[in-house]
C-alpha positions, 0 to 999 in steps of 0.5 A: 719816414725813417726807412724812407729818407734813408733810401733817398739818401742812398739814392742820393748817393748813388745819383751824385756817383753816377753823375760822376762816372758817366757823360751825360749822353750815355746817361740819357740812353740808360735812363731812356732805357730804364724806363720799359723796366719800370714801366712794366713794374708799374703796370702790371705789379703796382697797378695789383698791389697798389690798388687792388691786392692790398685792400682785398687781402687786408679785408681777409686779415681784418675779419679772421680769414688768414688761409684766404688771404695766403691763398690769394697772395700765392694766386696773385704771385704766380699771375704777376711772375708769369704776366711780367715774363711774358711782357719782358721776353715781347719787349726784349724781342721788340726793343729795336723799333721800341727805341726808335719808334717809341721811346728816344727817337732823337737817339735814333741819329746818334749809332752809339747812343741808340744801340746803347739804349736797345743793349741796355734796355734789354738787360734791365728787363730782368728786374721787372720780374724781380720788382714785382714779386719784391712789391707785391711782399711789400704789400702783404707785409704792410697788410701786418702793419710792418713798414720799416723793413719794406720801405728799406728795400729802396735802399737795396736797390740803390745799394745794387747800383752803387756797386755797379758804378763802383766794381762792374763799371770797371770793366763793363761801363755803363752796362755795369751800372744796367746790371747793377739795377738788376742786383738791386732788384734781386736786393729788393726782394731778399731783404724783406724774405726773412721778415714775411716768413716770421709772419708764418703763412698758411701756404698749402699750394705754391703754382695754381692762378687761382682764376676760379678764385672770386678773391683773385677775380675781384683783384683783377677786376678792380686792378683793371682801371688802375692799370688804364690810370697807370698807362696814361701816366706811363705814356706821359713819361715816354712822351717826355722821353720822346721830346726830350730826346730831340732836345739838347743832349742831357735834357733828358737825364736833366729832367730825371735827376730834377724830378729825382730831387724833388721825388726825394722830398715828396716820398719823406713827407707823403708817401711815408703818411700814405703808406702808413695810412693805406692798411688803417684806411682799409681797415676802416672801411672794411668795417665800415667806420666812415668817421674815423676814416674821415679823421685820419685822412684830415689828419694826414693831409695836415701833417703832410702839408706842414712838411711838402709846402715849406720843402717846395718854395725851399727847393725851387729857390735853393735849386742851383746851390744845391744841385751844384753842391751835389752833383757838379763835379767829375763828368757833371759840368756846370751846363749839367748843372743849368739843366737839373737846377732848371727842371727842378725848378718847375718841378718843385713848384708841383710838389705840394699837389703831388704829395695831396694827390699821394694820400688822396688816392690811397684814401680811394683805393682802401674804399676799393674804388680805383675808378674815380682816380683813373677817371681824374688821372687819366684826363689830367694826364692827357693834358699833361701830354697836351701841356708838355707839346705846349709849353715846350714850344712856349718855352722854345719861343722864349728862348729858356730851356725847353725841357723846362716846359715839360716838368711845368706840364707836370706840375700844373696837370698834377695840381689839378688832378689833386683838387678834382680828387679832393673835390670828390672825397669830400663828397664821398666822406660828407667833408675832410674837415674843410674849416682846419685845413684851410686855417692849417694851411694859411698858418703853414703859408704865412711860416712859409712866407717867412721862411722864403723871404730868409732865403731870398736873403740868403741867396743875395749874399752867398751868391758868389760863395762856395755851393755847399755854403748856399745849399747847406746854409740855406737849408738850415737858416730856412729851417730855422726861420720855418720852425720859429713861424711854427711856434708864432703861428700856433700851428697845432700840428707841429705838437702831433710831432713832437708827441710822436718824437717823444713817444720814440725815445727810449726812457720817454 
């Protein structure tokens, strides 16, 4: 979690020097075009690794098959490298009509924007490649039960484009900051060099695919479903790229940075737990220990609802004093201002069912069964795209800003797709320790309660005040008020944390 909320730190940093830099067009083409790169990334390298890899090559460890376990990771290196290649040179060649047909239509009748989207699509094409080999280390080194390092490789790639907007923009502009995503991936992948060669692995061939491999076909076989599930979510990003393209300039960088912030607090809160989870999930399962695997998930779930409820009743009523204080300064006006406060808000309101959604579906994916998630995932994500057409139109109509519809679209299709998922986990594992969830979770709402009241409070009487008063006031007496509903509620959680706290402190 450490490693985690110093990445977002620096990736907070990053976006307010962006923010700063750039007007708010040219980021709507970079943004636009950022999202091929990350597209290919999610595909072909999280779909492998995520899913599929991680669990097959924790299986080998687990049982004492360490040559095995490299051999698949050097097959599966070698398939990424190549897969990733081949779909970048194709995109690269293509880029035009992807642009036009595809990914920003609205950008098509502006020349400027719509050749700066290609050129920048273009040169951040090269990450993928990198990204892909930098995720699947990332794997193999959570497999080990190291986390810090890997989760330190967000902030090298947030550190390649904070020199990109500081030195290469000086001179390139935006295109800089392109090639600063290209930097950061490269950081990416080196930083984590050092640690997986401390772990000695047992390489005796660097260039075979290993197809006659029955490890890499099982791979490939499972990654298949998790590629269709990630699709469907990709396409879901490139229609809100569509729409909000043929919306007011800056719609779409409004959706990104608000999505950003709220992505900020739900990696803290669950995808720390769920990477943490994931190798002792399978490892359970490898060896067949269902109770224990049960246990941990409920533990999980509790912990992460301590933290995602109070953060996202926090953000969707602090959302104006904190965007202002962060990023409206420099080229971001307080109509940039409006747009990201308003994304964010609809945002937030879905950040609970995305961190359930976060350690549920690492909770399938250790009992290598990448098929029901896609299942889920895939309808709710189709109405996800249905949503976002709806509720766009809907809040056209009444005259708000309607990209404010589609980060609804999200949240409520997300919401679903995690109680469709914990509805079948629960049948999976024969309960999740239903009665303490939900006795957990009316203890955290009633804190919540509290603490939302102390807010609303709050914002009455900063309302004409400095920014960085509301938002940093109001994060502390928030906090403050949450914390003391803890103690008055009894939730048992908070004393796993403190334990854990002590237990970290040297001399304890």
């Amino acid at each position: 979690m450490v490693a985690i909320v110093f990445g977002q730190v620096m990736s907070l940093l990053r976006s307010m020097l962006v923010a700063r830099a750039f007007p708010i067009g040219e980021l709507d083409a970079f943004y636009a075009a950022n999202r091929v790169s990350e597209t290919l990334f999610t595909l072909i390298a999280a779909g492998v690794l995520g899913s599929a890899f991680l669990p097959t090559f924790t299986g080998f460890l687990v049982k004492g098959e360490k040559p095995a376990a490299w051999k698949l990771a050097v097959s599966i290196a070698n398939l990424v490298t190549l897969s990733l290649s081949l779909l970048a040179v194709i995109s690269a060649i293509f880029a035009p009509q992807i642009a036009r047909y595809l990914l920003a239509p609205g950008l098509f009748y502006n020349f400027t924007l719509y050749h700066l989207t290609i050129d920048l699509l273009r040169i951040q094409l090269i990450s993928s490649v990198l990204f892909g080999l930098g995720g699947l280390v990332v794997s193999i080194l959570n497999a080990h039960q190291v986390f810090f390092i890997p989760q330190l490789t967000a902030s090298m790639y947030q550190l390649g484009q904070i020199f990109g907007v500081l030195v290469l923009s000086r001179w390139l502009g935006i295109y800089g900051l392109a090639w600063g995503v290209v930097l950061g991936s490269g950081f990416y992948l080196a930083i984590q060099i050092p640690t997986l060669l401390k772990l000695k692995p047992l390489i005796t061939e660097y260039w075979s695919l290993g197809l006659e491999n029955p490890a890499v076909r099982q791979v490939i076989v499972l990654m298949g479903p998790r590629v269709l599930g990630a699709g469907v979510v990709q396409l879901n990003f490139w229609v809100n790229a569509s729409l909000a393209s043929q919306m007011t300039t800056g719609s779409y960088t409004g959706l990104v940075y608000g999505f950003a912030l709220m992505l900020m607090a739900q990696a803290a809160i669950a995808q720390s737990v769920a990477i943490a989870v994931m190798p002792t999930f399978s490892a359970q399962f490898a060896l067949g220990k269902v109770d224990e695997m049960r246990q941990a998930l409920a533990s999980a779930l509790r912990g992460m609802l301590l933290f995602a409820v109070p953060a996202s009743l926090g953000l969707m009523l602090l959302r104006q004093p904190i965007v202002a204080m962060l990023y409206q300064r420099g080229e971001f006006t307080v109509d940039s201002t409006e747009m990201v406060a308003w994304a964010l808000l609809w945002y937030a309101a879905g950040m609970v069912g995305h961190s359930v959604m976060e350690v549920l579906t690492r909770a399938f994916y250790a009992q290598q069964d990448t098929k029901t998630p896609v299942l889920i995932g895939t309808v709710a994500m189709g109405l996800n795209v249905a949503f976002s057409f709806t509720f766009s139109a809907w809040f056209r109509q009444m005259e708000w800003m309607p990209h404010g519809g589609l980060a609804l679209a999200n949240s409520l299709a997300t919401a679903l797709e995690a109680a469709a998922l914990f509805i079948v986990m629960r049948r999976k594992l024969d309960g999740i320790e239903g009665r303490a969830l939900f006795d957990g979770g009316l203890r955290i709402g009633a804190a919540a309660l509290g603490m939302g009241l102390a807010l609303l409070a709050w914002i009455h009487v900063t309302a004409e005040s400095n920014p960085w008063l509301g938002g940093l006031g109001g994060v502390a007496v928030g906090g403050l008020v949450y914390a003391l509903g803890v103690v008055i509620f009894k939730i048992p959680e908070i004393r796993s944390v403190m334990m854990l706290i002590k237990r970290k402190i040297p001399g304890r």
